[in-house]
N, C-alpha and C positions, 0 to 999 in steps of 0.2 A: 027723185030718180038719181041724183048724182048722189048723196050719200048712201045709197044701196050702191052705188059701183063703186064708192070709196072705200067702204068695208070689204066687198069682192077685192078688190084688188090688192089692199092691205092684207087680206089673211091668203092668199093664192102667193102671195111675197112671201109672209114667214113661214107658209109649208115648205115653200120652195126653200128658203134657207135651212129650214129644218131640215131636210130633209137630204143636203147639199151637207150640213152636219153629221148627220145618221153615216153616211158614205163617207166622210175621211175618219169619226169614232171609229169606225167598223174598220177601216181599212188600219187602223193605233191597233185597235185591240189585236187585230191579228197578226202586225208586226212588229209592235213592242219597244219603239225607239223613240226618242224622244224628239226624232223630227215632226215625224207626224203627231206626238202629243204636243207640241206646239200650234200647230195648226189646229189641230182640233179645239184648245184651246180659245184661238182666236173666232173660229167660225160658232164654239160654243159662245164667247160674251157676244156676237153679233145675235142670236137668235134669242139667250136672257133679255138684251135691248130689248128685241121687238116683241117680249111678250110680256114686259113691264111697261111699253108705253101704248099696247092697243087698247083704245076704249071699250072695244066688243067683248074684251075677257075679263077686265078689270071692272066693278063700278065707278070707282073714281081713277080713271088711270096717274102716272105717276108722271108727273109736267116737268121737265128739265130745261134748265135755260139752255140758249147755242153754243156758250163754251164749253159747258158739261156734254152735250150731245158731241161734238167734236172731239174734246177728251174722250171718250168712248170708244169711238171710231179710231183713233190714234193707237189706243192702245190694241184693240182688237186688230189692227193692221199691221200692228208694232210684230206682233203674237206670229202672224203669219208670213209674215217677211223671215223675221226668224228661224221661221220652218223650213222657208224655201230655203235660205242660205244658208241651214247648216248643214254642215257634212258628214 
């Protein structure tokens, strides 16, 4: 029972980020600056992450140590700080 709720939950996660994706692409595409292609940027390598490390899509998913997973995260927040802060 708990790993059926751990698969719920992990993929109800990346729709959600997907999808939190789809909404700032959509919002670049239609206004062309490269604020918002920063951030989309950032919210795009968060959503690659999590569909590189789920087991449910991949057969053998792809295992990263905690510096690498943190590296990740740095940069994909690097990406959207960016966004925020530029003018």
């Amino acid at each position: 029972m708990v790993a059926v709720f751990d698969v719920i939950i992990r993929l109800v996660l990346v729709v959600a980020t997907s999808s939190l994706f789809g909404i700032v692409f959509l919002a670049y595409w239609r206004l062309k600056n490269s604020k918002m292609l920063l951030i989309a940027i950032g919210f795009g390598s968060f959503v690659a992450y999590a569909l590189f490390t789920l087991p449910e899509i991949l057969s053998q998913p792809i295992v990263f140590d905690e510096n690498f997973h943190l590296f990740l995260h740095i940069i994909a927040l690097t990406f959207i700080l960016a966004g925020i802060l530029k003018d």
